[in-house]
C-alpha positions, 0 to 999 in steps of 0.5 A: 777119086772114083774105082773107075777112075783109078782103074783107068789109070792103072791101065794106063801105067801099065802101058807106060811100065811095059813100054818103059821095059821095053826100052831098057830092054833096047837099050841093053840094060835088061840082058834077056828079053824074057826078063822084060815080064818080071821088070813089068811085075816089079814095077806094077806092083809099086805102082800098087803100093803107090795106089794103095797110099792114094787109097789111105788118103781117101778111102770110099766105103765099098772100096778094096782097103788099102792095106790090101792093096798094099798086100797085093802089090807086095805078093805082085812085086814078089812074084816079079823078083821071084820070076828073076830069081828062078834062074840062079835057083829055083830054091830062093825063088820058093823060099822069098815066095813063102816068106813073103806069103808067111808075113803077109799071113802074119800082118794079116792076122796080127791086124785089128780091125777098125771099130 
C-alpha cells in the first residue's frame, strides 16, 4: 500500500475514533467531556501499532520503519493514558512518561540494524 494511501486511511480512522469517543461520551460511559481527547490519543495510537504490523508486512524502501511507528504509537498511546492520569496525580503521570521514554531509548539503542 502506497504512504498516500495509508495516510488517508489514517485520517479516516481518525475521524471514526473521535466519533467513536464522542459517543461513549453520550452515552455516559467517559465521565468528563475532557476525557474525550485522551480516549482519542489512546485509540490512535493503536491504531499506529496496527499501521506499524501493515508496514512489517510490506515494508517500501523510502518509507518510515516499522519499529518507528510502533514507537510512535506506543509514545502517542502514552500520552493519552498519561493525560488520564494527570488527574489523580500528576506524579504518575511524569513517572510512566519518562519510563516509557527511558524503554524506548533503551529498544532503540539495543536494536541492531539490518545489513
Amino acid at each position: 500500500m502506497s504512504e498516500s494511501r495509508r495516510q488517508l486511511l489514517s485520517i479516516g480512522v481518525l475521524f471514526i475514533i473521535a466519533v467513536f469517543a464522542i459517543l461513549l461520551y453520550a452515552a455516559k460511559l467517559i465521565g468528563n467531556w475532557l476525557n474525550i481527547f485522551p480516549t482519542i490519543f489512546i485509540l490512535f495510537g493503536a491504531w499506529e501499532l496496527v499501521m506499524a504490523f501493515m508496514r512489517a508486512r510490506s515494508p517500501q524502501k523510502y518509507e518510515r520503519t516499522p519499529f518507528g511507528t510502533l514507537e510512535m504509537g506506543i509514545i502517542i498511546m502514552t500520552l493519552g493514558v498519561a493525560w488520564l492520569v494527570y488527574r489523580t496525580n500528576w506524579l504518575y503521570s511524569l513517572a510512566l512518561l519518562i519510563l516509557v521514554l527511558g524503554a524506548i531509548a533503551i529498544t532503540s539503542a539495543l536494536r541492531r540494524k539490518k545489513s
